[in-house]
C-alpha positions in Angstrom: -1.6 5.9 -24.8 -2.2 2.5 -26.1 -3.6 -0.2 -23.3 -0.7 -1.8 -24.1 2.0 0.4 -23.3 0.2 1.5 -20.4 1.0 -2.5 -19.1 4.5 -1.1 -19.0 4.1 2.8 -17.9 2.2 4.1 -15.5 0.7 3.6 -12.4 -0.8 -0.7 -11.8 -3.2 1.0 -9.5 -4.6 3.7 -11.7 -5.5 1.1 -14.4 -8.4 -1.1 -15.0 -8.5 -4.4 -15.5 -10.9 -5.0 -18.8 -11.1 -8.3 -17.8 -13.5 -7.2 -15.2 -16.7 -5.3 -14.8 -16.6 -1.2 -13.9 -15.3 -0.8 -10.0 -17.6 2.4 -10.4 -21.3 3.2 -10.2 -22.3 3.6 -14.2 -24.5 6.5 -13.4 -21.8 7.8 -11.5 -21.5 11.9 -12.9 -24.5 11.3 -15.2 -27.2 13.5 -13.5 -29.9 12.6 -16.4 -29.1 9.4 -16.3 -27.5 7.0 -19.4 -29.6 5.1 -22.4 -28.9 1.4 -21.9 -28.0 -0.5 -24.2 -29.9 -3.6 -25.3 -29.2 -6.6 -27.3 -31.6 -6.5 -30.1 -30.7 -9.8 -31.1 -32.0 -12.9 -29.1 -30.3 -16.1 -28.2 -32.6 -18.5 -30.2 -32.2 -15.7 -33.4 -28.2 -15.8 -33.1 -28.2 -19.9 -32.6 -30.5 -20.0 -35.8 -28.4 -18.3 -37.9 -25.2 -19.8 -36.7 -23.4 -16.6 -35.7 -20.0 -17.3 -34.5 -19.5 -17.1 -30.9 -17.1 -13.5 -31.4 -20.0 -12.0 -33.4 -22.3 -11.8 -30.4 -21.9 -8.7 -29.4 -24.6 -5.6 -29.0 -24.2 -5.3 -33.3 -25.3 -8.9 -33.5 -28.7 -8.5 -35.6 -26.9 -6.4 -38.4 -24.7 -9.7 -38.3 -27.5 -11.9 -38.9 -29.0 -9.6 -41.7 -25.6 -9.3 -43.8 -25.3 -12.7 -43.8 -29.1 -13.5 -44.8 -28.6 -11.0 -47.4 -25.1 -12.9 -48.9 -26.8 -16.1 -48.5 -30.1 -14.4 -50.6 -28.1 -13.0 -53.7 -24.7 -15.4 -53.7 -22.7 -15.2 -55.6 -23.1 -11.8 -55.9 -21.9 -10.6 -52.5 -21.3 -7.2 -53.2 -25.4 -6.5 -53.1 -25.3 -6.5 -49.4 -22.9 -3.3 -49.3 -25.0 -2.1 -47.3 -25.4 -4.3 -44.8 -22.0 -5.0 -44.1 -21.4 -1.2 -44.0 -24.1 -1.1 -41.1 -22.3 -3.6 -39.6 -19.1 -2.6 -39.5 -20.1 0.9 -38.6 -22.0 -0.8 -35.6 -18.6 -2.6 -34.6 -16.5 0.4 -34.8 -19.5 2.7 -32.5 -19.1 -0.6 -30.4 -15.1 -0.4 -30.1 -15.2 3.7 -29.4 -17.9 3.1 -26.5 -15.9 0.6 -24.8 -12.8 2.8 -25.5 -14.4 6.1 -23.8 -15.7 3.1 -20.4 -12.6 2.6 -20.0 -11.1 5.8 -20.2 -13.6 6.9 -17.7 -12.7 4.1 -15.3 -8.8 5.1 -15.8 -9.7 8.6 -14.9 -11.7 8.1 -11.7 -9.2 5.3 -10.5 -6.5 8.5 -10.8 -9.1 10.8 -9.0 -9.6 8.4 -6.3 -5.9 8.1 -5.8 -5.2 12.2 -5.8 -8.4 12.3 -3.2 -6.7 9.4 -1.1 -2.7 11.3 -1.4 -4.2 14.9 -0.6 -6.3 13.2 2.6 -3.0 11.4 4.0 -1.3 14.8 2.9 -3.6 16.8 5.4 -3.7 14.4 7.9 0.1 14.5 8.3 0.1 18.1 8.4 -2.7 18.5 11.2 
């Protein structure tokens, strides 16, 4: 379901506000531990290039290079194939990541919610 429709269905308390950081530990259920991620890209590189503001994200570098490359070989754009395709598959890796964080925050707001329903359901009953 769509973050969209779940503004409309569904439980308020059982979903996250992506306005906001995680509510839960990040290495929470990871026992190996998770690879952070790093902006490869640093703030003096993106002002130098004159990256938009919304292309300053984690995929920011292959940002810089596509447009070096069109700026290189204009106005024949369709040399740096490549590097938008790097891009672009960088954005959509980007998009699916955040997806799957908060799919996990969804899921362990509902498991905090059963935990806290069976608790008062046992306490009642004793």
């Amino acid at each position: 379901m769509g973050q969209v429709m779940s503004e409309y269905i569904g439980d308020p308390a059982t979903r996250p506000d992506y306005t906001k950081s995680a509510t839960f530990d990040p290495l929470y259920g990871f026992s190996e531990g998770r690879k952070e991620r790093v902006m490869i890209a640093t703030v003096e590189e993106m002002q130098s290039a004159d990256l938009p503001q919304d292309s300053r994200d984690y995929c920011a570098h292959l940002a810089i290079e596509h447009r070096a490359c069109r700026q290189n070989v204009w106005p024949l754009a369709y040399k740096c194939a490549h590097e938008k395709h790097q891009y672009l598959n960088c954005q959509y890796e980007d998009f699916v990541l955040r997806m799957k964080e908060y799919e996990r925050e969804r899921r362990l707001l509902e498991r905090t919610e059963r935990k806290a329903a069976k608790a008062a359901r046992e306490e009642l009953n004793d």
